[in-house]
Structure formats: structure tokens, C-alpha cells
N, C-alpha and C positions, 0 to 999 in steps of 0.2 A: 392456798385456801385462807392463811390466818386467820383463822378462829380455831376454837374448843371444839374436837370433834365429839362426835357421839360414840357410844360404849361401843355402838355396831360396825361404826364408820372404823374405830380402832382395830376389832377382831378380822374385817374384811381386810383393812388394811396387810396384818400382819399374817392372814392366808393368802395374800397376792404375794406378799414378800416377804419365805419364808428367811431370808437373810438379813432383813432389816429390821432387827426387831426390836433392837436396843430403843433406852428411851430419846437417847440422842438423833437416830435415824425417825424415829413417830415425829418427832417435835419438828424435824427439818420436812417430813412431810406434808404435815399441814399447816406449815408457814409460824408455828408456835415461840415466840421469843418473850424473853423479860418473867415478868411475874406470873404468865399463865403458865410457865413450866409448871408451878408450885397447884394449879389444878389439873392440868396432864398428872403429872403424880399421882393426887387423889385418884383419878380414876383406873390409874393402872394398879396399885395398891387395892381399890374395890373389884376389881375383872379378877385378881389374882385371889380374893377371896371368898371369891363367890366360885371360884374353881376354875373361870374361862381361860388363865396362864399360870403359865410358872413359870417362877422365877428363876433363870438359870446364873452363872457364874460370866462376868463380864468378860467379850472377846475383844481382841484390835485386831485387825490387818490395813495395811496399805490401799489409801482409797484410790491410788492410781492405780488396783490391782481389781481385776475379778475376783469375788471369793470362789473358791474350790468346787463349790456345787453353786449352780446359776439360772436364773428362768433364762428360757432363751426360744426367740421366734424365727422360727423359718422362714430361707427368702430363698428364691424364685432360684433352679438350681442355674447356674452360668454358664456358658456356650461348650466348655471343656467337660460338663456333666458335674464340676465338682457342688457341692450342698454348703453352703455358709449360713449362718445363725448371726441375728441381732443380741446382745445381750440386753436383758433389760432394767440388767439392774447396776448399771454404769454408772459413778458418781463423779466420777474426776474429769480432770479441767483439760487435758488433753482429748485425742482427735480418739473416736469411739473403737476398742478394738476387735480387729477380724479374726471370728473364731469359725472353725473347719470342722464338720459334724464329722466324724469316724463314724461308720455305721459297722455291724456286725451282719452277715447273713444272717441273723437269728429276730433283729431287730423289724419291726412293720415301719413299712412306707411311709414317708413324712413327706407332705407335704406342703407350700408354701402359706402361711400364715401358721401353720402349726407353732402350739407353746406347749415346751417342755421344758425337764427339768436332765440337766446335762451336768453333768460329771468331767471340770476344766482341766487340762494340763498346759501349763507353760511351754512356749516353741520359741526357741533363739533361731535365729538366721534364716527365718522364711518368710514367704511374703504374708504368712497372716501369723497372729501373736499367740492365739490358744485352738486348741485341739481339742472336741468337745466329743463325748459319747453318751450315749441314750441312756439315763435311769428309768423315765416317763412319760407318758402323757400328762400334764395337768390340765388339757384345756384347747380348744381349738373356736379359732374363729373362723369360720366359714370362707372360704377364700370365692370373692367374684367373679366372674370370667365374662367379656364382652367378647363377641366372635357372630360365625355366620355358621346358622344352622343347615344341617345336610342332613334330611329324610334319609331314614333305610325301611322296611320290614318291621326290627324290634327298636324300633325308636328314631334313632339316629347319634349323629356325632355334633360336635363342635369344633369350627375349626377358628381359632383363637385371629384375633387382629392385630394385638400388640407386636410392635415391631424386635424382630428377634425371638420370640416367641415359639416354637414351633410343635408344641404337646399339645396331642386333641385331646376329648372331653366326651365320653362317653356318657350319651343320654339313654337311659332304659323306658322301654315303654311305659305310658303314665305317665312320663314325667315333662313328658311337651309341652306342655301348655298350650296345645293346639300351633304350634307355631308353622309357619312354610318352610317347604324347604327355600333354602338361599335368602330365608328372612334374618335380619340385624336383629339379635336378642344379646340379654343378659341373663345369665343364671351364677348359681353358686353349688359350689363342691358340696354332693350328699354321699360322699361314703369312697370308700378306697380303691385299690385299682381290682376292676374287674376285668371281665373277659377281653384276653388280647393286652393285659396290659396297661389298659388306659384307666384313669379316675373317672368317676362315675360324676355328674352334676344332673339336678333338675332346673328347667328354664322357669325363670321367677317374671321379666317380664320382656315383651315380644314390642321393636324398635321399628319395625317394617324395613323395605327397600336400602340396603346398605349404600346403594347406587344412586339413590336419587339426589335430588341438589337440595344443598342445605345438610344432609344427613352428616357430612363430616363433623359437622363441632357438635352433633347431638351423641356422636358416636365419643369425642371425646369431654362433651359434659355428663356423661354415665359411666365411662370406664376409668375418671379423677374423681366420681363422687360426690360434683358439683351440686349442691342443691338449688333446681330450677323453678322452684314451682312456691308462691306463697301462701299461706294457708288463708281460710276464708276471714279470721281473727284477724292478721296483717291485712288482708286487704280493706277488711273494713276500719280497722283504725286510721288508714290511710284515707279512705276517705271521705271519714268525719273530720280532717285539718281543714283549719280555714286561714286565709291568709294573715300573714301578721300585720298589726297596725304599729304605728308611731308611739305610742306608749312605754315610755322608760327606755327609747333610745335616740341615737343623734341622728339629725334630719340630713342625709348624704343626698335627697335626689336631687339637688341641681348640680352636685357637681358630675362634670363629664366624663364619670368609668365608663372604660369601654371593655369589651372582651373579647380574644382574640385565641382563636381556638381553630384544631382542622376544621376543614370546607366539611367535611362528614359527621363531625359532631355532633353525641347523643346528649348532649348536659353541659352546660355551662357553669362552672362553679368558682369561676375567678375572676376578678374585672380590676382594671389598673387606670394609674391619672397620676400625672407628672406634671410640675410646676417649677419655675426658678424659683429659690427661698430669697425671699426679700426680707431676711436678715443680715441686716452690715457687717455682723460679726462674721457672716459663712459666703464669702464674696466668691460667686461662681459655685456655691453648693445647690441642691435640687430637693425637691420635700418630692418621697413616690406615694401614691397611696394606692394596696391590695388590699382588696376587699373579696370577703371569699363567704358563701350563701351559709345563711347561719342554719345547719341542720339540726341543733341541738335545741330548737326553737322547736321543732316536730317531734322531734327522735327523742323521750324523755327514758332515765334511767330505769330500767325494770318495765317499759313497757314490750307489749307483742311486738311494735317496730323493734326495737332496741333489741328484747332476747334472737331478733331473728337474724338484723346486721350484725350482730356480734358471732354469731352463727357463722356468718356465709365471709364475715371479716373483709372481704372486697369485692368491688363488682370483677367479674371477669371478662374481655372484648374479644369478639372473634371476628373473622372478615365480613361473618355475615351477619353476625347478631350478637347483643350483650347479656350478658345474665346478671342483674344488676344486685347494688348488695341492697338500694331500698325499690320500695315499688314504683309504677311510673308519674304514679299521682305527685312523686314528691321529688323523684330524682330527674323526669322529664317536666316538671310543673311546676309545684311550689318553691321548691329550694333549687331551682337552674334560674339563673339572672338573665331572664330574657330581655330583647331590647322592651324601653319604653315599661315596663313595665315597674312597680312595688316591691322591692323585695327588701327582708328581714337579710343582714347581712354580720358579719364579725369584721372589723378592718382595722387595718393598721398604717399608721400615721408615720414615714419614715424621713428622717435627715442625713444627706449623702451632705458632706464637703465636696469642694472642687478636685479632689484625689479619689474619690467613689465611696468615701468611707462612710462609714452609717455612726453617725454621734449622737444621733437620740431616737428613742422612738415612744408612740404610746398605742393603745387599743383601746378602739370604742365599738359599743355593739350599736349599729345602724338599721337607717332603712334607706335604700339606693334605690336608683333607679338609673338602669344601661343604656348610655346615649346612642349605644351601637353595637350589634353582635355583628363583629367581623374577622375574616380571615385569615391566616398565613401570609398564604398567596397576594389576598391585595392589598393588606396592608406595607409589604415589602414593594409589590407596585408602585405604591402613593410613593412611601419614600425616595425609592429608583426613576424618579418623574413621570409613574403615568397612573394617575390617580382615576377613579372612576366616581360615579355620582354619589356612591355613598362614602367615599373617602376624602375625595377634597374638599365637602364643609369641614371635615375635625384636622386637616393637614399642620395650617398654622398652630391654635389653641392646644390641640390633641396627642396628636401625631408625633411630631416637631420634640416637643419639649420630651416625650419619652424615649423617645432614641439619644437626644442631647443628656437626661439624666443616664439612660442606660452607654453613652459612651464613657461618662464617668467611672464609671461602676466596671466597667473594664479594665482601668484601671486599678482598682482595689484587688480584682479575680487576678492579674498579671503579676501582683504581688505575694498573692495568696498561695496563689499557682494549684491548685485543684488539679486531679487527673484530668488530661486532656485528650480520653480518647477518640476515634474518628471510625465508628462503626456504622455504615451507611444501614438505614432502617427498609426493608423489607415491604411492599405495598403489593398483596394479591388484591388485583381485582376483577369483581364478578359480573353475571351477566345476570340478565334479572329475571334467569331463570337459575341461578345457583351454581353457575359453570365458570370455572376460571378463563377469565377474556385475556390476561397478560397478567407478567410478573415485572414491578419493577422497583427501582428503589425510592424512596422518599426523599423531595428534597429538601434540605434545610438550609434556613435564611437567618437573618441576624432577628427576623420577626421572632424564631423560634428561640434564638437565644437568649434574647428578651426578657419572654415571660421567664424562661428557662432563673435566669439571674434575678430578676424582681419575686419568685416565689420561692428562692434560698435565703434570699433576705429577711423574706415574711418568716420563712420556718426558723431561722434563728434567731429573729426578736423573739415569736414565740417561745422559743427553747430560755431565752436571758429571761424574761419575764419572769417564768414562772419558777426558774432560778433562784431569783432574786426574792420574792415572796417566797420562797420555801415550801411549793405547792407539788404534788405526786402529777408525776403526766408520763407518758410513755416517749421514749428519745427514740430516733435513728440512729441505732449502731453499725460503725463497719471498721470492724478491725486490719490493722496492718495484714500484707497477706503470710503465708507461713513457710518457715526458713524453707521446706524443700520445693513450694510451688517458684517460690524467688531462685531454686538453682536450676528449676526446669529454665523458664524465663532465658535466664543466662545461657542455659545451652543452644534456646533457640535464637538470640540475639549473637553468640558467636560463631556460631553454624552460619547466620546469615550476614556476618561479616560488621557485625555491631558489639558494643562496649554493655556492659552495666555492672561497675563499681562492687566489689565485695567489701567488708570489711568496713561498715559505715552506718549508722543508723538512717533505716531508709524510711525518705520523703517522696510526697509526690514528685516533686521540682526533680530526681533523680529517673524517676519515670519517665518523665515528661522529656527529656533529654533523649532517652531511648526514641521514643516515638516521634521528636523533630528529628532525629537522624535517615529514620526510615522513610520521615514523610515523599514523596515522588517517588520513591524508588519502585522497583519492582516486588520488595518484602515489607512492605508499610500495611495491607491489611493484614499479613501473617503477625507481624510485630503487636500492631494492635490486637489481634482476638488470642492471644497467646497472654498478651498482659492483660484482657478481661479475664482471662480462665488464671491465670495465679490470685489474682481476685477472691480473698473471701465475700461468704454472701452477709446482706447487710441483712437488717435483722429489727427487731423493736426490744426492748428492754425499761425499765423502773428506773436503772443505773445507770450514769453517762459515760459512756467508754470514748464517746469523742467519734469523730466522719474521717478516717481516714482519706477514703476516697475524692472529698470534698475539699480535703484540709482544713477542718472547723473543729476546733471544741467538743462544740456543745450543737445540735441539731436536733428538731422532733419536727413530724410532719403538721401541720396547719391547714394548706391551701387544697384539702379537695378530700371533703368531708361527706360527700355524696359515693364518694367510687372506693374511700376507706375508712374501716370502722377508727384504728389510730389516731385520727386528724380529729373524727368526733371525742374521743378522748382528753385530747387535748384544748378542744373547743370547751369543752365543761369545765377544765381546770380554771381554764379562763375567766369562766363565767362566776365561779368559784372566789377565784383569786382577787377583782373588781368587785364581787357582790350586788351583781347583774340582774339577778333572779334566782328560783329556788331547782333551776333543770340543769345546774352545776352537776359537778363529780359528785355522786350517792358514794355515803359508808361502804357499800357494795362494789360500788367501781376501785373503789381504793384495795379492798380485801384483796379482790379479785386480778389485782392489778400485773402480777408476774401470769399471773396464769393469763391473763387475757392477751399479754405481751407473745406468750407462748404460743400460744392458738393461731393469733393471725398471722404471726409470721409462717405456720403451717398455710395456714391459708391461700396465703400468696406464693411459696412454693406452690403449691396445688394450681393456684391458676395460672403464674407460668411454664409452669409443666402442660395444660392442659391447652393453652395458646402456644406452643412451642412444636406441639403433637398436632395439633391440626392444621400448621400451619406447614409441615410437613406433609401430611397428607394431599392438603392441595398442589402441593410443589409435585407430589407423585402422579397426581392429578392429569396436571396439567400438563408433565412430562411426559404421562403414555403413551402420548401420541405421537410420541419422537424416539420411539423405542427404535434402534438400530443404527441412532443421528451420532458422530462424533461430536464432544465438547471439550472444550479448554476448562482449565482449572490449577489448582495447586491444593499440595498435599497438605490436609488441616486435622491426622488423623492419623496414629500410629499405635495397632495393638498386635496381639501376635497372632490374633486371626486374618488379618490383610491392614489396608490402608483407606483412611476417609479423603475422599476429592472432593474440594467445596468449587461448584460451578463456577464459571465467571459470569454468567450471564443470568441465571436464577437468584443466585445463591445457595441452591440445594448442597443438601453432602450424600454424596453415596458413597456404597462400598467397594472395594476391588478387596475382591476373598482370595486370601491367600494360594488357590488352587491356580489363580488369572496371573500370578506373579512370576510364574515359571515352572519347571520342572524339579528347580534346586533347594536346597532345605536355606532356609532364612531364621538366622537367629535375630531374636526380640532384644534387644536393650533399651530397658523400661526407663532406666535416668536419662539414657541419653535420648529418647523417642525417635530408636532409628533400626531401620532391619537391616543386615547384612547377607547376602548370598554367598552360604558357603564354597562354591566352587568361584563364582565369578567375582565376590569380592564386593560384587554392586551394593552400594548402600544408598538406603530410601530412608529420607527425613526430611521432619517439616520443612512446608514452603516450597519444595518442589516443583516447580511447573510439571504439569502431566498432559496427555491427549490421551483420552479415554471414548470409549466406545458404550451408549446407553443401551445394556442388557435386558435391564428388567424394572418394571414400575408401575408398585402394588398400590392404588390409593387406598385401598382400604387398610393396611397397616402404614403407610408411608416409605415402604423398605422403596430403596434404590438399589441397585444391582450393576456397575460398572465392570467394562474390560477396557485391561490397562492396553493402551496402542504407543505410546512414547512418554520416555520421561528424560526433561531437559533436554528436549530435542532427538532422543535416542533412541531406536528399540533395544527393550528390552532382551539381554543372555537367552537363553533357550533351557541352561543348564543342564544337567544330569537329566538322561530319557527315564520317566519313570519306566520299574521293571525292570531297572539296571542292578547289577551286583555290584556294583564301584561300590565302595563306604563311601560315605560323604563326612567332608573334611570339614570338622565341626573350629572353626576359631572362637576363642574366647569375647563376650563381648568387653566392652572396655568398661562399664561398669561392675562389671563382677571383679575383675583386673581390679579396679581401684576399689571394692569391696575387702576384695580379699589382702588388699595391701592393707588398710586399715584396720582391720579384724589380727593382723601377723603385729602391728605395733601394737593393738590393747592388751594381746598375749604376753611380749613382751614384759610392759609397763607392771602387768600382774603379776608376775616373777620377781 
């Protein structure tokens, strides 16, 4: 927040957190540093004398520690029935820890979003760190439920959509909202488990036909809590904009940007033009110029546009339709760089030497105009010799020289060595009636590379820029990933018969090594989505933690300011920074700057959670039709309720539940992500080739339902007939083996 809160802001603060009360935890709350401590004081000095506190005797504990009593929010109970609680009052720098509700018979039903007040004990050697029991209710937030309603008599139920999911929702009469049966609603929990058991909810708002086309991404922009809809304020400031003119900036439209974006493309917000530098001094260097649609020209700080993209923090894209973060007046019209047309632009002016490297750059705020909105596709044509009408007038001039600057620039990346993963992208597409017509994957050209490497360029000038001026802007962070995702990693690279280095501070160039080993092979996509998943997630932040991922420094987003609020951020520092005009970063932006960091990186989890979900759906969609079909695949999925099989031909992941694996008891070993069959010995771990048999395939939660038919070519043991009296011969897994070997030397050492 950095500012002086108010008396009230103070007192709320400190009944939200009755643990945080010191004046060192208030000051860290509302961002308080320097010499406002000395009015924080004042006012905690007048609260304590007008009677609102007291003063107690000052505590420590350990901030990597829960304190002993904690707020804590209930989450969703897990497949085994056990109850986990968030803590919310975590401060420390490590990974947040799992704490285990202990209920009493004596204690009332909690449910998921519930906030209590729990009573911590410390747990060694289990899979979660504290052990929490009931003192209270402080508070409950209403939990939402998206499902499909089912008329009775005295109301009806709710039968939930979320996949895994499987607790209905008892609706009592009144409380329908007139809804159908088998209609797509939303409601939220009104009270505790009534008759039979189930939680009681009333339906708040009715979605229609869960079945019909289109319904999938509506179904999941309601149940992420996407806001779809702008208010009558946004749309009318939207569309009071009028175009910008040439006034206080540099005149780009004769030069020839072009923009090259998918063949499906809702907005254009970046356009490129490459030249040989005819400077003597950079003999075989290349000048690139990115020009990216100046939103901050529209989008002014503190207005209804502005509080609303900051709101929605990105557009979100689905197969069928966008939910954009501005309206379409500005994200499909003013601020998209259509061809031939005027547009208000931000660009950056780059110098590549003959090795790809970038030796200078500057920014000007412009006004362009696009000699060409073109594709992918035929722009990779022109170059591969078969150009079409609209590509070979810009071949020579155009074309040409950008693939000649960007083969330099390959150069520079081959030095850099950035992660190099090879994750082919996913393309459902529909029928134009909202039905899935095929699934396939996307192809990628050196067109896509391209831009890909000319707008890492732009985002790192920008990032040096405003460096260098000393100006606040919000960076890309992506830290290394963490020591135990790096030894999962390794178990699956030696499992599949590959190396990665211990004992070495790790770079990408040591990743990358991994993944040329696996490339052709039969384990090359297992290798690859194994090193995205040790992947931490990348993030926005005030402070430069440096792009692991990338191998850079210093990174902040720039090029595409229409589809994220961050880029606009950075665009105003800009504007800020040159003294461009007065629709720079506001006092306000600056305040607010960790917390806005914080928000949209929610944000963006939320919509790829929310395109992740529905893009599953359709996959379930699309597969019901093939309920009984065998497919190929390999095992991408190992918990101790069965194993995930990622298609070969979809890319879907289903399940094969541990019921479908045999008759024999299968022990989990969680480090090593591998099940073992107690009697037959068989062991299932990633990468696996399997032949699997489609069971089941719900579109409306996305669940798949696999039986397993071969794995590595083999049927599957039969093992122990259930209903047998045999004991089953439990073997150790080999992680607990190497646990407990470990745990016998710290004993030791303590002695």
C-alpha cells in the first residue's frame, strides 16, 4: 500500500491478524518505510489512548515458523478424505507450509473456504509440517459451486462439474432460482450439512444448457471468476477515444512495419522492420525496429479503463472466444495496428552486430502505419520460395532483411543458451456451431521464432532503459527451479536412461544438454514436460530477480499491452522516463506497485487455469465419441490413486485408477514417481509406453477414465484375487529406504 494508513484501516488490520500486531508487522503491512515509521507511531500511541489497544510486552518467533495459534482457510477436502488448511498468516521465504486439520467429533463441519482460528502443532517426518485443531469460526467466505442442477420435490441437488470433485450440493426449496432441471447454474454454500448429509447452497445465477456449443469456456469463465462483462462507465469511456494524431511524436508511417501474427488473430499489437546498418563501424550488423500499439495513449492512470484492466490484469483466449482485459473499441480498433492504417505506437530502435548482439538501442513514442497484417503461415511460404500476392511486393525490402537480421540473432540466443524446450502446442478446432471438428497440434516455423526473439529483445531494452534511469516498472521474474523439483528431474532422466549433473550450479546450457540427448528418441516429450514441471512459475515483481528461464538479467514485459495490464505498466514508466507526456506512471502506480505485481500474477494463474480447464473439456468433448476405442500413449502421471496417460494423438491425459491396475496392492514412492506391485514386483514410472482402453468421457467436468490394456508391450499381472486371505507382501519403497537411511545418520551426528 505505502502510505499512512488510517486509525480504522489500523484496527481492521489488526482483527484480521490477531498475530500480527507488533508495530514492525503494521509497517511491513502497509508498505511503511523511513520516516513514516515516526507517524505510524503517532497513531498507534493515540489508538492506545483513546483505549482502542494495548500495549502488550514485545514477542519473537521464527518467521519461517507458524506462530502456535493461526488464521487458517479451508481447502477442498483431497481424494483420501483428508482436510488441509492454508495458513494465512505465512511470512517466510520458503515454499508455504501443509498443515492437517485434526477434527474432534465434538467439532461442526468445515467446509472449504472456511476461516478459522486453529491451534498449530509441529509434525517431523510427515508429509505435511503442522497439525492443526479447531479453537473457531472467525469468518466464512461463501464458497461457489458451478455444477448441474437436478430437480426433486423439495428442491433439488447440485451435482458439481469440477473435475475430481465428487460432493453434491443440496438445494432446499426457495432456494432455486427458478432454475431447470439439467440447467448449468452457479450458486454458493447457505448453511451446513443438512438432511442426508450434504451442504445446503442456494442458486445465485442460472447459465442455461451445460450441452450446448460454446457453453464450455462460459462454464469455465464463471467457475475461475473471470470477469466477463464491462460496466456501462468502461464502455463509454471507450467510446469517447478518438484517434491519436502526430503531435509530440515521431513520424514512423513510411516505414515498412509489418505484423505477423496467427491466421486467427483477435489484435495486433506488434509490428517489426529490419534493415542492414550502414554504419562502417558495425560491418554486417542489422538496426530491428518493434513497434508495439501505444495503450497508454487511451488507458490513462486512475481512469474507468485503467481501474478495470487492472482488475481483469489480462485478456484471457479460449477456442472459441476472448474475454479481453480492454474493450473492443480499443483492443480490436484503436490500439490493434491494422494494415494501412494510423496508429499511436511505443518503439524501439535496435542495433544487432554481425554476432546477433544488441549494442544500442533508443525509444520513441510514434505514429506508424502497417504496410501489412500477415501470417505465420505465409510469411514462412514467401521465405521457403512460394510467396503469394500479398508477400512478394515486401520479399526483397521486407521479408529478406528480417530473417537475415533475425539469423544473426541466433547467434547471440546459441551463446546465451536460454531454455530450449520443444513442447508442441495444442489447436482444438471448432465447427461453427461450437462442436469440436479435430484436434491437432500447432505448427511452428522459424516465422514464429522470429517474432518470438525480436520481442525478447524489445522486453530487455525496455527492462536496461529504465534501469538505467532509475525509474519503478514491474520485471519478469523466473527463478531457478528448486533443489527437490531438480531431483525429481533426475529421477526421470535416469530412469530414462539420461545424465543431469549434481553437484554444480545449475544453468540453462545444463538443461539444454538433457533435452538434446532425448531429442528423437522415444523419451524426448517425457524429458521435455518433466523439465517444464520442475519449472518454477514465472511471476511479475518491483525487484529484479533476473529470467532464469530465458537466461537474462534483467527482463520486463513491453510488447503487448493490449492483452496485459504489466506491459502497460511498463509503457508509462517509459513515457515517465523520456518525458513524453503527463499519462506516465501516477504517484498511485508507483504506491501500488508490489501489490499490482501481486494481483496480476493471480490473474494470470487464473487464466491459465481457466484455458487449461477448458481446453480439457473439449478434449473430453471430443473424445466421447470414441468411448470404448484403444489408444497409445505414455505414462505423464504418477500418484497413489492410479496413473495419468497422456494421448499420443490428442494430447489428452486420463486416468487409469488404481482399481484398473490389478488386483495387487501397489506401493507409491513419491521421490521416485513410481508404483511398485507388491506381489509381482511390476513397477510403473514415468514415460512408460502404455495401450489403454477409453472408459469414460465427461465433457462437462473434463474427467477421462482409462483402462489400462499393456504396458511396454505387456499385459498387465493379474496379482492377488481380491477376497483373498494371502497378506500382501508389502516391500519397502526405495525412498523411504533412502529416508530412513538419512534420518539414522542425523541421529547419529546428534549424539
Amino acid at each position: 500500500m505505502s502510505r499512512i494508513p488510517t486509525k480504522a484501516e489500523i484496527l481492521q488490520w489488526i482483527t484480521d491478524n490477531p498475530k500480527l500486531t507488533s508495530k514492525r508487522d503494521i509497517s511491513k503491512a502497509f508498505g511503511i518505510k523511513g520516516a513514516d515509521r515516526i507517524e505510524l507511531k503517532r497513531l498507534l500511541k493515540e489508538l492506545e489512548a483513546e483505549g482502542h489497544l494495548e500495549k502488550r510486552r514485545k514477542t519473537y518467533r521464527d518467521p519461517d515458523k507458524l506462530p502456535p495459534v493461526s488464521v487458517l482457510q479451508v481447502q477442498e477436502p483431497t481424494l483420501d478424505g483428508d482436510l488441509f488448511a492454508r495458513p494465512l498468516e505465512w511470512h517466510g521465504e520458503g515454499a508455504e507450509p501443509v498443515v492437517l486439520m485434526v477434527l474432534r467429533s465434538s467439532d461442526p463441519a468445515l467446509g472449504a473456504g472456511d476461516r478459522i482460528l486453529g491451534k498449530l502443532t509441529e509434525v517431523k517426518d510427515a508429509s505435511y509440517n503442522y497439525e492443526a485443531r479447531l479453537i473457531r469460526r472467525i469468518g466464512t467466505n461463501p464458497q461457489r459451486i458451478l455444477g448441474v442442477f437436478r430437480k426433486s420435490a423439495e428442491g433439488g441437488r447440485i451435482v458439481p462439474i469440477d473435475k475430481g470433485q465428487d460432493k453434491e450440493w443440496l438445494v432446499p426449496d426457495g432456494a432455486t432460482g427458478g432454475a431447470k432441471d439439467g440447467e448449468l447454474i452457479e450458486a454458493e454454500q447457505s448453511g451446513p450439512r443438512g438432511r442426508m448429509g450434504l451442504p445446503r447452497a442456494r442458486i445465485v445465477t442460472r447459465l442455461g444448457d451445460p450441452g450446448a456449443p460454446r457453453a464450455v469456456s462460459l462454464i469455465a469463465i464463471h467457475q475461475h471468476g473471470i470477469p466477463d462483462a464491462f460496466s456501462d462507465a468502461v464502455i463509454a469511456e471507450a467510446d469517447r477515444a478518438k484517434p491519436a494524431g502526430l503531435s509530440g511524436r515521431e513520424d514512423l508511417r513510411e516505414m515498412p512495419l509489418i505484423t505477423i501474427d496467427p491466421a486467427d488473430a483477435r489484435d495486433h499489437d506488434d509490428a517489426v522492420y529490419a534493415h542492414p546498418d550502414d554504419d562502417p563501424k558495425n560491418d554486417g550488423g542489422h538496426v530491428v525496429w518493434v513497434a508495439i500499439a501505444d495503450v497508454a495513449h487511451y488507458v490513462t492512470p486512475g481512469s474507468a479503463l485503467d481501474t478495470e484492466a487492472r482488475k481483469r490484469g489480462n485478456s484471457t483466449y479460449f477456442p472459441d472466444r476472448v474475454v479481453p482485459m480492454l474493450p473492443d473499441r480499443l483492443s480490436g480498433d484503436l490500439c490493434s495496428l491494422h494494415e494501412g492504417v494510423p496508429r499511436p505506437c511505443m518503439a524501439v530502435r535496435m542495433v544487432l552486430n554481425a554476432a546477433g548482439e544488441k549494442i544500442s538501442h533508443r525509444f520513441v513514442r510514434g505514429l506508424m502505419r502497417s504496410a501489412a497484417s500477415l501470417n505465420y503461415e505465409e510469411v514462412q511460404a514467401a521465405i521457403d520460395g512460394q510467396p503469394n500476392d500479398r508477400t512478394e511486393p515486401l520479399l526483397a525490402d521486407v521479408l529478406h532483411p528480417l530473417y537475415a537480421a533475425y539469423d544473426a540473432a541466433k547467434k547471440a540466443r546459441a551463446d546465451r543458451q536460454p531454455l530450449d524446450l520443444d513442447l508442441p502446442e495444442r489447436r482444438i478446432e471448432l465447427t461453427d456451431e461450437g462442436k469440436v471438428a479435430s484436434v491437432n497440434f500447432r505448427d511452428r516455423f522459424d516465422a514464429h521464432k522470429l517474432i518470438e526473439e525480436f520481442m525478447i529483445l524489445a522486453n530487455v531494452a525496455a527492462a536496461e532503459t529504465l534501469i538505467s534511469k532509475r525509474r519503478p516498472l514491474l520485471f519478469r521474474v523466473h527463478e531457478e527451479p528448486a533443489a527437490d523439483k531438480l531431483d525429481a528431474l533426475r529421477d526421470v532422466a535416469q530412469a530414462s536412461g539420461f545424465t543431469l549433473a549434481k553437484g554444480q550450479v545449475l544453468q540453462t546450457q545444463h538443461l539444454n544438454r538433457l533435452l538434446d540427448a532425448a531429442m528423437g528418441t522415444e523419451f524426448s516429450e517425457l524429458i521435455n514436460l518433466t523439465t517444464l514441471r520442475s519449472m518454477t512459475q514465472a511471476y511479475y515483481f518491483p525487484e529484479n530477480f533476473g529470467h532464469f528461464g530465458l537466461a537474462l538479467r534483467s527482463y520486463a514485459h513491453f510488447t503487448s499491452p493490449i492483452r496485459r495490464y504489466a506491459d502497460l505498466i511498463v509503457h508509462r514508466a517509459l513515457i515517465s522516463a523520456h518525458g513524453w507526456g503527463k499519462d506516465g506512471l501516477s504517484p498511485e502506480d508507483i504506491e501500488q506497485l508490489e501489490a499490482t505485481a501481486q494481483h496480476i500474477s493471480d490473474t494470470e494463474r487464473r487464466s491459465m487455469s481457466a484455458e487449461r480447464d477448458t481446453t480439457d473439456r473439449y478434449l473430453a468433448s471430443y473424445l466421447s465419441e470414441r468411448v470404448g476405442n484403444e489408444f497409445t500413449g505414455r505414462i505423464s502421471g504418477i500418484a497413489r490413486f492410479g496413473v495419468f496417460v497422456k494421448l499420443d494423438d490428442s494430447g489428452a491425459d486420463g486416468l487409469v485408477p488404481m482399481r484398473e491396475l490389478g488386483n495387487e496392492y501397489f506401493h507409491h514412492d513419491r521421490e521416485a514417481q513410481t508404483l511398485m506391485g507388491a506381489d509381482s514386483g511390476l513397477e510403473i514410472r514415468m514415460g512408460q509406453r502404455a495401450t489403454v482402453r477409453l472408459a469414460e468421457a465427461v465433457p462437462v467436468t473434463g474427467g477421462l477414465l482409462l483402462e489400462m490394456i499393456e504396458l511396454e508391450g505387456k499385459s498387465l499381472p493379474k496379482g492377488t484375487p481380491r477376497g483373498s486371505k494371502r497378506p500382501v507382501r508389502r516391500k519397502v519403497a526405495r525412498s523411504k529406504a533412502k529416508t530412513d537411511k538419512v534420518k539414522r545418520k542425523v541421529t547419529r551426528k546428534r549424539r
